[in-house]
C-alpha positions as CSV (number, residue, x, y, z in Angstrom):
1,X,0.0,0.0,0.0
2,X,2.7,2.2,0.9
3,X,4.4,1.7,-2.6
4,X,1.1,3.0,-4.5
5,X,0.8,5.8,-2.6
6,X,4.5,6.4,-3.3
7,X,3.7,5.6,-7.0
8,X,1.0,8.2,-6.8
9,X,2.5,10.8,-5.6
10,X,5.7,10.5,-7.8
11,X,3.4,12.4,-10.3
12,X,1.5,15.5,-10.4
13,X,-2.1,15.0,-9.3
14,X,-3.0,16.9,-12.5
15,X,-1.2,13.9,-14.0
16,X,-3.9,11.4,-12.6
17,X,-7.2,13.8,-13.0
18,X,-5.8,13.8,-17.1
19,X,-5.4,9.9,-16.7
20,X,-8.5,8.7,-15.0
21,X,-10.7,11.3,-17.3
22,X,-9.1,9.8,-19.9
23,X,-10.6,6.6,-19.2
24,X,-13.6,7.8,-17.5
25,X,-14.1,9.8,-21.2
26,X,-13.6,6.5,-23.0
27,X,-15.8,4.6,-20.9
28,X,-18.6,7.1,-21.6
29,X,-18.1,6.8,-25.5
30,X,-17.8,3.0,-25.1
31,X,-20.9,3.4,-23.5
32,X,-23.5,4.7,-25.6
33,X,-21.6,4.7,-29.1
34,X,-21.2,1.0,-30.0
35,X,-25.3,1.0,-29.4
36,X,-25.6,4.1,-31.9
37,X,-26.3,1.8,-34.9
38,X,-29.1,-0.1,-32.8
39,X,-30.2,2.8,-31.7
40,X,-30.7,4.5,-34.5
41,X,-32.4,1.2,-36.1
42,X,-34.7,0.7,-34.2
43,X,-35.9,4.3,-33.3
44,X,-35.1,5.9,-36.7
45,X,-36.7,4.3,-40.5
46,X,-32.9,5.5,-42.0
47,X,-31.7,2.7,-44.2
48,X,-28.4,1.2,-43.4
49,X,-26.0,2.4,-46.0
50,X,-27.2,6.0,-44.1
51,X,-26.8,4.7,-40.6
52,X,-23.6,3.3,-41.6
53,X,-22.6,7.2,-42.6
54,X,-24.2,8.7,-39.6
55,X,-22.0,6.3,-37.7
56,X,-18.5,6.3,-39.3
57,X,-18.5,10.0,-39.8
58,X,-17.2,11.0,-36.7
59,X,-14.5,8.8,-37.3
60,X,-13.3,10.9,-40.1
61,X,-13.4,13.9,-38.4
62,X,-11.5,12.4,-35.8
63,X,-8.6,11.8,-37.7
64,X,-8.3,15.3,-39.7
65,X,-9.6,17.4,-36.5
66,X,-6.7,16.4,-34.1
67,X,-4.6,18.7,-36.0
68,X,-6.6,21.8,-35.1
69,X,-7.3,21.0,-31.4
70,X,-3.6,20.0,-30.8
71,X,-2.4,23.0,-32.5
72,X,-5.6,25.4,-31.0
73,X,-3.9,24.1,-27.1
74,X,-0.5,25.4,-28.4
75,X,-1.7,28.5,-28.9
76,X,-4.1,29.6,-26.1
77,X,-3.4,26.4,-23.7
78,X,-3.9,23.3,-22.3
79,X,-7.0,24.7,-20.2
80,X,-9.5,26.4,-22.4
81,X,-9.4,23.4,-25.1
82,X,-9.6,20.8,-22.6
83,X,-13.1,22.5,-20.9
84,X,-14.6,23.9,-23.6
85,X,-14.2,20.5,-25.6
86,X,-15.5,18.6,-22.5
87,X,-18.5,21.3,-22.1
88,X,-19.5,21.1,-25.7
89,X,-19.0,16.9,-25.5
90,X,-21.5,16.6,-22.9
91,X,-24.1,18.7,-25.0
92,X,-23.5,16.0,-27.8
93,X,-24.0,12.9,-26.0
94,X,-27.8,15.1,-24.5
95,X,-28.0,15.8,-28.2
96,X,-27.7,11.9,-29.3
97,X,-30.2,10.8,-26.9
98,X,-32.8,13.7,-27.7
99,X,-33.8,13.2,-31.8
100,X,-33.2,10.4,-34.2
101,X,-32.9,13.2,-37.1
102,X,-30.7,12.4,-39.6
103,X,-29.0,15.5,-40.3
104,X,-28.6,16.3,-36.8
105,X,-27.0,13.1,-35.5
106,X,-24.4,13.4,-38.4
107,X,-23.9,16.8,-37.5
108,X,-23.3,15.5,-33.4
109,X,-21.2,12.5,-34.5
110,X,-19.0,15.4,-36.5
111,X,-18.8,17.4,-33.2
112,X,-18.0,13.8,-30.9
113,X,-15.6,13.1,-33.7
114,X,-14.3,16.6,-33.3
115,X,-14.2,16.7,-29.3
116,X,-12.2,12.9,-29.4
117,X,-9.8,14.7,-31.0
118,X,-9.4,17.7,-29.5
119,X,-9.4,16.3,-25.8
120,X,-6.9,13.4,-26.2
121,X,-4.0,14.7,-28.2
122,X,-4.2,18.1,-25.7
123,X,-4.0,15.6,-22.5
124,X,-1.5,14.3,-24.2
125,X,0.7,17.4,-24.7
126,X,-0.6,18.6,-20.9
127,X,0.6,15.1,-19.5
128,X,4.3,16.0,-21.3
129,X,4.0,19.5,-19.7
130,X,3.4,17.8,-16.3
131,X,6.2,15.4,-16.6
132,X,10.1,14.7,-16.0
133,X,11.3,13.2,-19.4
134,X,12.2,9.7,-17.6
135,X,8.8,9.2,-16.4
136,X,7.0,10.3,-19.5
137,X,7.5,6.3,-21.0
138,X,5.5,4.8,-17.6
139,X,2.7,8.1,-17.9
140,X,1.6,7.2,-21.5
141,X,1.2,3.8,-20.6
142,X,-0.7,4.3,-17.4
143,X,-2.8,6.8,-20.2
144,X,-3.4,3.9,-22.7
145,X,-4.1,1.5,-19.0
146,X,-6.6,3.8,-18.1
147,X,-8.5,4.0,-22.0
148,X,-9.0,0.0,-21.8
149,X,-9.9,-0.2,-18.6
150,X,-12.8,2.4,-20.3
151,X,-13.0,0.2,-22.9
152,X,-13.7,-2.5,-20.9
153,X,-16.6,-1.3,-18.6
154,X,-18.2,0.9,-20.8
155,X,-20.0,-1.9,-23.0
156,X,-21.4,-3.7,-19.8
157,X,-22.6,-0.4,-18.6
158,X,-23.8,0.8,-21.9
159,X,-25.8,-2.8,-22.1
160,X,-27.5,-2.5,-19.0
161,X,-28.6,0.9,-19.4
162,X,-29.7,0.1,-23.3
163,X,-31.9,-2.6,-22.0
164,X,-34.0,0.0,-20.5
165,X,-33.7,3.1,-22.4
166,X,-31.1,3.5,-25.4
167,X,-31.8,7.3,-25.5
168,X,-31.5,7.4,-21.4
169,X,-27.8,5.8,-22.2
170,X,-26.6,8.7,-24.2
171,X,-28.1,11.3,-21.7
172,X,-26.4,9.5,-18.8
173,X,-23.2,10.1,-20.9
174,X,-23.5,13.3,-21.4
175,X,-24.0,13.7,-17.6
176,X,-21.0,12.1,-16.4
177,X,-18.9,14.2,-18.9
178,X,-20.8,17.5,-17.5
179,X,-19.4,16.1,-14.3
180,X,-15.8,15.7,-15.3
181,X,-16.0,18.5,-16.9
182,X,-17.1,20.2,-13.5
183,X,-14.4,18.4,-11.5
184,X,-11.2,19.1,-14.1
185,X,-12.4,22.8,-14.0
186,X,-11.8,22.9,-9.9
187,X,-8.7,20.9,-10.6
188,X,-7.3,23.1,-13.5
189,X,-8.2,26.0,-11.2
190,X,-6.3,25.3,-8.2
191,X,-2.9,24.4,-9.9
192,X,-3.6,27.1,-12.7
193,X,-0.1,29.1,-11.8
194,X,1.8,25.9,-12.4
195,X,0.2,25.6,-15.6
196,X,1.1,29.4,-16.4
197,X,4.6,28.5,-17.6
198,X,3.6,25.7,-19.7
199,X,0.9,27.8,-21.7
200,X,2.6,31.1,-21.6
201,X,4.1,30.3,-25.0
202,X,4.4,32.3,-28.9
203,X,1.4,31.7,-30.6
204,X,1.6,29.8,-33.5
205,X,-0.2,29.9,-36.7
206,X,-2.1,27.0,-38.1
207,X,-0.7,28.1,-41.0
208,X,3.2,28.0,-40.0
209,X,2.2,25.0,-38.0
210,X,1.2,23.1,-41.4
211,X,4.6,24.6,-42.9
212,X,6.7,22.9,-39.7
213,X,5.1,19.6,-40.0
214,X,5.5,19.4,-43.9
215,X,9.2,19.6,-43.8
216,X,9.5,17.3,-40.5
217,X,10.6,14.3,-42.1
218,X,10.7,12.3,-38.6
219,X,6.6,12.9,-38.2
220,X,5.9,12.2,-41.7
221,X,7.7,8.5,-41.4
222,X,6.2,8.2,-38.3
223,X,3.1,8.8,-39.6
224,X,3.7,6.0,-42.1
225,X,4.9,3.7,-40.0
226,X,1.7,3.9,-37.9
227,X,-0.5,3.7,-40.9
228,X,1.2,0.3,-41.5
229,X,0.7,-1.3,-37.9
230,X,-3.0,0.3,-37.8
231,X,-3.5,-2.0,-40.9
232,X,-2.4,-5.1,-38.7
233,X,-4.4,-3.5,-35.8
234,X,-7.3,-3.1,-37.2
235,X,-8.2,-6.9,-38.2
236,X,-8.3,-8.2,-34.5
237,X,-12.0,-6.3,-34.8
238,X,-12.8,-6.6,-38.4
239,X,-11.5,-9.4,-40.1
240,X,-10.7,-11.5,-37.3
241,X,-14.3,-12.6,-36.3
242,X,-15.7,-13.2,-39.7
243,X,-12.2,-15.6,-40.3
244,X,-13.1,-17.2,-36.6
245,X,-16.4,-18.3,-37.8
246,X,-15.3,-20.6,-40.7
247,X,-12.7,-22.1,-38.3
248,X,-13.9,-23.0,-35.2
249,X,-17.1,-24.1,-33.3
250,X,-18.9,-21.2,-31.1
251,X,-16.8,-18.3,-32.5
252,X,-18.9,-15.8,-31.4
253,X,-18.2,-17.2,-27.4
254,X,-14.6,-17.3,-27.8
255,X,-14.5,-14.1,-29.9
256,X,-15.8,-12.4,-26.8
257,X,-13.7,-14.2,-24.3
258,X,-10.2,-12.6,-26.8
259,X,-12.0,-9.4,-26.5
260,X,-11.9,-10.0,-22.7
261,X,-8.5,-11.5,-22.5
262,X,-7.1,-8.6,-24.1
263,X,-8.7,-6.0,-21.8
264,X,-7.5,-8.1,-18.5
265,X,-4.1,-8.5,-20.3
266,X,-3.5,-4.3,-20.8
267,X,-4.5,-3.7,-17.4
268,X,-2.5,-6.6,-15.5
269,X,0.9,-6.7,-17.9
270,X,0.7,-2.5,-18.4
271,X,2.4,-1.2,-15.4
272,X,4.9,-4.5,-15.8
273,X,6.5,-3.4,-19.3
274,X,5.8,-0.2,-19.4
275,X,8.1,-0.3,-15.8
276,X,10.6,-2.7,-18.2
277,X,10.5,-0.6,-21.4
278,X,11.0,2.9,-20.2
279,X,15.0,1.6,-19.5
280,X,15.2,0.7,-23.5
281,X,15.6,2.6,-26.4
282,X,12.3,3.6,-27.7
283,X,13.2,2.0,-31.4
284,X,13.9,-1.2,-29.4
285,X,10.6,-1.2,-27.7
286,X,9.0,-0.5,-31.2
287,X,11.1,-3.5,-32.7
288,X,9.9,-6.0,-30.2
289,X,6.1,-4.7,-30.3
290,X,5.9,-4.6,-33.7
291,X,7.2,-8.6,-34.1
292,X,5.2,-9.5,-31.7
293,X,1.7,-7.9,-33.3
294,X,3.2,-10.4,-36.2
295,X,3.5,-13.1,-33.9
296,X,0.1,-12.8,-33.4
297,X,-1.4,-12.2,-36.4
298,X,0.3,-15.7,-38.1
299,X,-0.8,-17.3,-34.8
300,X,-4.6,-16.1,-35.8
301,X,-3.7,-17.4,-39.4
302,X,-3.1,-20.7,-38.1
303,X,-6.1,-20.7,-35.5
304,X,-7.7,-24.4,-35.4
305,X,-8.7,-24.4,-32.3
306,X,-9.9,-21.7,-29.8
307,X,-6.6,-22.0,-27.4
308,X,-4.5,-20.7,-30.9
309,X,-6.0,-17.6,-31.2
310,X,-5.8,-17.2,-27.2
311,X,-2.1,-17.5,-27.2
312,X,-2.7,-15.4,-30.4
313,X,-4.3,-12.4,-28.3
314,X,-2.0,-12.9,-26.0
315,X,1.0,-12.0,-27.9
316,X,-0.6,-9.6,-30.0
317,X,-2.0,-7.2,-27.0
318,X,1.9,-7.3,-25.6
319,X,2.9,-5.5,-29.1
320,X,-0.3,-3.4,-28.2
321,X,1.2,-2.2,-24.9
322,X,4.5,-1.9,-26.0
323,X,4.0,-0.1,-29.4
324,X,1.1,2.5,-28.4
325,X,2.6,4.1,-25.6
326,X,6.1,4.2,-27.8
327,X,4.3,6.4,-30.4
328,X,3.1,8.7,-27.4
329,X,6.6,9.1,-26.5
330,X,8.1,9.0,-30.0
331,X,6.0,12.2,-30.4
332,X,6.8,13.7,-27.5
333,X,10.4,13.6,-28.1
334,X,10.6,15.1,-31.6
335,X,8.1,17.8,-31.2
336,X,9.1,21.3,-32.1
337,X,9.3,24.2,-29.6
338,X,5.5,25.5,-29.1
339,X,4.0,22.8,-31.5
340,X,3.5,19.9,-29.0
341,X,0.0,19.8,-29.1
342,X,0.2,20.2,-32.6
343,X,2.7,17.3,-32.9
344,X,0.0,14.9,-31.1
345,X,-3.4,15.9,-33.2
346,X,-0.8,15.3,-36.7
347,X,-0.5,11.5,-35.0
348,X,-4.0,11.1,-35.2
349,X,-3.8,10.8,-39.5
350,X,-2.0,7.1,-38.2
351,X,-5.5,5.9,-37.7
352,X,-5.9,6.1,-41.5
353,X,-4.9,2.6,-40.8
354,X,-7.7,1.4,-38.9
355,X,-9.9,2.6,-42.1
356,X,-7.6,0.7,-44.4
357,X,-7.3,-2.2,-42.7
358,X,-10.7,-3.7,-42.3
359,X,-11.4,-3.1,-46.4
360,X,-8.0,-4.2,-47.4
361,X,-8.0,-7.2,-45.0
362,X,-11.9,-8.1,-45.9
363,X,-11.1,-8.2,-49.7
364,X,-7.8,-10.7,-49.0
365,X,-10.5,-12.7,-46.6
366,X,-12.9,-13.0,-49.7
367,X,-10.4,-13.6,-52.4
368,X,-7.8,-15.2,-50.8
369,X,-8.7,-16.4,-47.2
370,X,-8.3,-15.9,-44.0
371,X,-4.8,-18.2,-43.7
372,X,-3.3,-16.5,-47.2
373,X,-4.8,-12.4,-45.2
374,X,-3.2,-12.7,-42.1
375,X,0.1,-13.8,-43.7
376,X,0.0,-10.7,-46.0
377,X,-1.1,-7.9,-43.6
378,X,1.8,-9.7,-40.8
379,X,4.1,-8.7,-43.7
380,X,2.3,-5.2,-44.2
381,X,2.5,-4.8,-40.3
382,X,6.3,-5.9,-40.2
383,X,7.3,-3.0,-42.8
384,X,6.1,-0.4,-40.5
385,X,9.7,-1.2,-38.6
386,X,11.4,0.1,-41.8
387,X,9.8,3.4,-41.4
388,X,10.4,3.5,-37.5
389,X,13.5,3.0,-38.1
390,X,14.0,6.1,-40.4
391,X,12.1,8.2,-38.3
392,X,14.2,8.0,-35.8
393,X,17.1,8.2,-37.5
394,X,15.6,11.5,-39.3
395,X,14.9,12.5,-35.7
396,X,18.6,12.2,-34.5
397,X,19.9,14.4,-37.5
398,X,17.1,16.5,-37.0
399,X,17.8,16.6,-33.2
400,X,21.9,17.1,-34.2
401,X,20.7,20.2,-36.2
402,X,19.0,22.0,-33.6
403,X,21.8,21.1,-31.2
404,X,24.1,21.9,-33.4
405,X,26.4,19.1,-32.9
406,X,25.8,18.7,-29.1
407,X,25.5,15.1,-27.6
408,X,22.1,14.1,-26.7
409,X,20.3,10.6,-25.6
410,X,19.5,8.3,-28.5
411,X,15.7,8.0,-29.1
């Protein structure tokens, strides 16, 4: 006991109020959102292919809006984006749950699109301004403990809640983000002159902003790289399931139980490695997280029997943990003077991958099946190493430059 509460206060407390609403946000998306297509089926006469747009639209707005908020917390701070994004969040989970109009819910799934990535890469860029630079490896992963451990609970809650109203579920949501929105604004408040410093800073253009990141060669591989591995990513819930199905007795059961193992898995093995990896190079711990997301995609491939794919998303999730909370740091470290918010909402266009992925990896499935799919995207997910590694070489010489010869730690 002793140890946690040594553990805990090792870190700022806004470090832990960032954390834990990081999950608590996550749970309240997992919540309601994966019950927006039933929702909106059975309350709505909107044909699929339109629910389907409703639905995946805030996805794309994810990805291209994390770019604006990261860069809007550069210029006028941490505080304002992360409140008036978790203000206007709670009016758009009230919103969900209050009409089944067309129009408006893809207007509100634009704006929860648009608030996902405002709030995360900014907590992100406050968590680095909160943080000695050899803790910041063990604070990204407590981050990505805290989003599965969201991930995880929300669904249950979100099914128990749907069973007696599905509109009362998004309200609910929007309530508990009024409420952390309430809490983080006390919190913000009383430690607001150590945040001064931190958001005292040049105001930057997003104009100039765009300029920097164009020539950043580092991001830009980085970026790449992560496209690659999202493709391998993104399988475990797309492709993986329909290739289960054909293989194996019950696959819907033991589906669930890998979608269970690998929640247990981030939240038990977590604080191990990310304790083990923050003394390794960070292009190591990409190495080894990458080969073992390959690992486990050939072990899917060759899935006969239910206990394959559980060593399967077993090995897989430890490339999860190791690999996610790299590209956190990854970031951190090559980030430009005032651009570090900036730097975290350009990381977001990785997820480009996850929209790749499941249509890539479904037409292998169909053409080629499942054995000849996993094969090819473990390859696809295996070059993404090539490009880590040139980022961080391009980061060393870009990181020489600004030095101007000096001797610094090796990324």
């Amino acid at each position: 006991m002793k140890g946690l509460i040594k553990n805990f206060k090792a870190y700022h407390p806004l470090v832990w109020v960032i954390i834990f609403g990081t999950g608590f946000a996550r749970a309240g998306s997992f919540m309601s959102l994966p019950f927006l297509t039933i929702y909106l089926a059975n309350e709505s006469t909107l044909s699929v292919g339109t629910i389907g747009l409703a639905v995946g639209i805030g996805s794309v707005s994810g990805i291209f809006g994390g770019f604006f908020g990261g860069n809007l917390s550069d210029r006028f701070g941490r505080k304002k984006v992360l409140l008036y994004t978790l203000f206007v969040w709670s009016l758009v989970f009230i919103g969900f749950g209050m009409t089944t109009n067309v129009l408006l819910i893809i207007f509100l799934n634009i704006l929860n699109g648009l608030c996902r990535s405002f709030f995360e890469p900014t907590g992100q860029a406050l968590l680095s301004d909160l943080t000695s630079e050899e803790k910041k490896m063990r604070v990204f992963s407590y981050r990505y403990m805290a989003i599965n451990v969201g991930a995880a609970i929300g669904p249950m809650l979100g099914a128990y809640f749907a069973l007696k109203s599905a509109g009362l579920t998004f309200i609910i949501t929007g309530c508990l983000y009024l409420v952390y929105a309430i809490a983080l604004t006390f919190a913000l408040n009383k430690f607001s002159n150590e945040l001064k410093p931190a958001e005292k800073k040049e105001k930057v253009s997003i104009g100039a902003a765009v300029n920097v990141l164009r020539k950043d060669l580092a991001l830009g591989l980085f970026v790449l790289a992560g496209i690659l591995s999202f493709i391998g990513y993104a399988q475990y819930d797309s492709n993986l399931p329909l290739f289960m199905k054909g293989k194996i007795e019950n696959a819907a059961y033991v589906y669930s139980g890998l979608l269970t193992i690998n929640a247990v898995v981030v939240v038990l093995f977590q604080p191990i490695i990310a304790k083990w990896s923050e003394k390794k190079p960070l292009l190591v711990n990409m190495a080894i997280g990458t080969g073992l997301l390959c690992v486990g995609l050939i072990a899917f491939s060759l899935g006969i029997h239910w206990s394959v794919y559980v060593l399967g998303i077993f090995v897989f999730t430890l490339g999860e943990i190791l690999i996610v909370p790299s590209g956190s740091l990854f970031i951190d470290r090559i980030a430009k003077g005032d651009l570090k918010g900036t730097y975290f909402g350009a990381s977001n266009f990785r997820m480009l991958g996850m929209f790749i992925g499941p249509t890539f990896g479904g037409a292998l499935l169909e053409s080629l099946g499942g054995e000849i799919m996993f094969g090819v995207i473990a390859i696809i997910t295996a070059s993404s190493l090539i490009f880590y590694v040139m980022g961080n070489k391009a980061a060393n010489k870009q990181k020489v430059k600004v030095s101007e010869g000096q001797n610094y730690q090796q990324y």
